[in-house]
N, C-alpha and C positions, 0 to 999 in steps of 0.2 A: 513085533519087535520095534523099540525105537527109536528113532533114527540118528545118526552120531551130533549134526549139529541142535538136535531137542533136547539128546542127554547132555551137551556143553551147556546149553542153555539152561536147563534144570539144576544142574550144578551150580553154575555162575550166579541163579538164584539163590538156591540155597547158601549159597555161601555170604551173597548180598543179606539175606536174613538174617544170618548167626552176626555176621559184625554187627549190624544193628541192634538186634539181642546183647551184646559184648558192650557197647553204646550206651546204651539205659541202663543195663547193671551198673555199670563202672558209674554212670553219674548220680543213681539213685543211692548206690556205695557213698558215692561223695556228699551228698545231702546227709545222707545218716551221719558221716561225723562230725558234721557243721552243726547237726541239729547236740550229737551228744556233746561236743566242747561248748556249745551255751548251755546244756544241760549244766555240765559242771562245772561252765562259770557262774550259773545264777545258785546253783545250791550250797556253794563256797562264798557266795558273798556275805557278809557279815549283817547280824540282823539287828535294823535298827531300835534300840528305844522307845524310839516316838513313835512308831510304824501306826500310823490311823489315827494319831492324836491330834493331827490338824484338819480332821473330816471336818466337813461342816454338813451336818443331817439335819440340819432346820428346813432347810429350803424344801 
């Protein structure tokens, strides 16, 4: 059996894990919609005309 201040302590663990786990979602959540609203600012942006007519490919 064991013992009550192991099982506070195994608890107190675990529970230190899940916030951490709660931590990385939430900011990896947060990344994903930074990454999607430049997703859908750059596919909204208007396309231009000239796009590659000032390359210079000699070089």
């Amino acid at each position: 059996m064991v013992s009550a201040p192991a099982a506070i302590a195994a608890e107190q663990a675990m529970i230190r894990q899940n916030v951490a786990f709660s931590v990385v979602k939430a900011s990896a959540e947060a990344e994903q919609a930074i990454v999607n609203i430049l997703d859908q600012a750059a596919r909204s942006a208007p396309v231009s005309g000239s796009l590659g007519s000032n390359v210079n490919i000699s070089a």
